[in-house]
C-alpha positions as CSV (number, residue, x, y, z in Angstrom):
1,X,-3.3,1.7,-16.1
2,X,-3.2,-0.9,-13.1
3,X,-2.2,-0.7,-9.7
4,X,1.2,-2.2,-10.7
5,X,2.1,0.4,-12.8
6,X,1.6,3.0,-10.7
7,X,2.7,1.7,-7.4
8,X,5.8,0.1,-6.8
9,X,6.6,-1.0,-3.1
10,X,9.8,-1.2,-0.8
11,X,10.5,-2.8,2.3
12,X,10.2,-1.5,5.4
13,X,11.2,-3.9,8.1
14,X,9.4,-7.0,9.1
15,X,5.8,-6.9,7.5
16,X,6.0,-3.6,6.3
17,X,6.2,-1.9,3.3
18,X,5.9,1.9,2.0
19,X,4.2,1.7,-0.9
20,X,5.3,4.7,-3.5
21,X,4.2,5.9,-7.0
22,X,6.3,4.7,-10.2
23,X,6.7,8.2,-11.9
24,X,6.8,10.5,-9.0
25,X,8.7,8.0,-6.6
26,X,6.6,10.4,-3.7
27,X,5.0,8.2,-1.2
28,X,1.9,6.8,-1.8
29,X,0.9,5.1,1.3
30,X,2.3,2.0,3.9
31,X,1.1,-1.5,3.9
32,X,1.6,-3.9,7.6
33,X,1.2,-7.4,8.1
34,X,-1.4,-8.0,11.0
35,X,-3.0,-11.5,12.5
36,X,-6.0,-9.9,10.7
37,X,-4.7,-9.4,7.5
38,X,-2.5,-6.1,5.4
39,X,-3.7,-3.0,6.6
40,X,-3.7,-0.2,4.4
41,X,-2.9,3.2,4.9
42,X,-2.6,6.2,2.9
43,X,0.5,8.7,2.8
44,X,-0.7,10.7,5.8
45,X,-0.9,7.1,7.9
46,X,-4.9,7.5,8.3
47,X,-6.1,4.0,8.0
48,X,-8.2,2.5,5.3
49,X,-8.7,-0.6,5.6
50,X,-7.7,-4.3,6.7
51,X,-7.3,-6.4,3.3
52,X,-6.8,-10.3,2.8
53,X,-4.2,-9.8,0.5
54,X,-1.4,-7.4,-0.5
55,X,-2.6,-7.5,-4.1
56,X,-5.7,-6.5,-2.4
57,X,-4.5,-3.9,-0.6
58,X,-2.4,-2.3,-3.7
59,X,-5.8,-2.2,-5.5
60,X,-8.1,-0.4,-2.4
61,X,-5.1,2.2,-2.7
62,X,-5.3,2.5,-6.6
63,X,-9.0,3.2,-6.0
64,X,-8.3,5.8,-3.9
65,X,-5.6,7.8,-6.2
């Protein structure tokens, strides 16, 4: 299974996104747009990590799950 088949991800406003699971449709975690790059945090908003990409940023959260 990949990241896209788990996650799917649904817009929430300007540069950000919730990011939820396929099956469950529970929330997964919440993606934002910085100058720095997509920031990445899980459902309970503690922050993971700044990622280059959103692809990126799906996969750090599929290595978490």
């Amino acid at each position: 299974m990949t990241y896209a088949e788990l996650f799917y991800l649904e817009e929430a406003g300007q540069g950000r996104w919730l990011v939820r699971h396929q099956i469950t449709d529970l929330l997964a975690g919440r993606v934002v747009r910085t100058s720095e790059g997509f920031l990445l945090t899980d459902e309970d908003t503690h922050r993971t990590e700044i990622f280059p990409s959103m692809d990126d940023a799906l996969r750090g959260l599929y290595a978490l799950a």
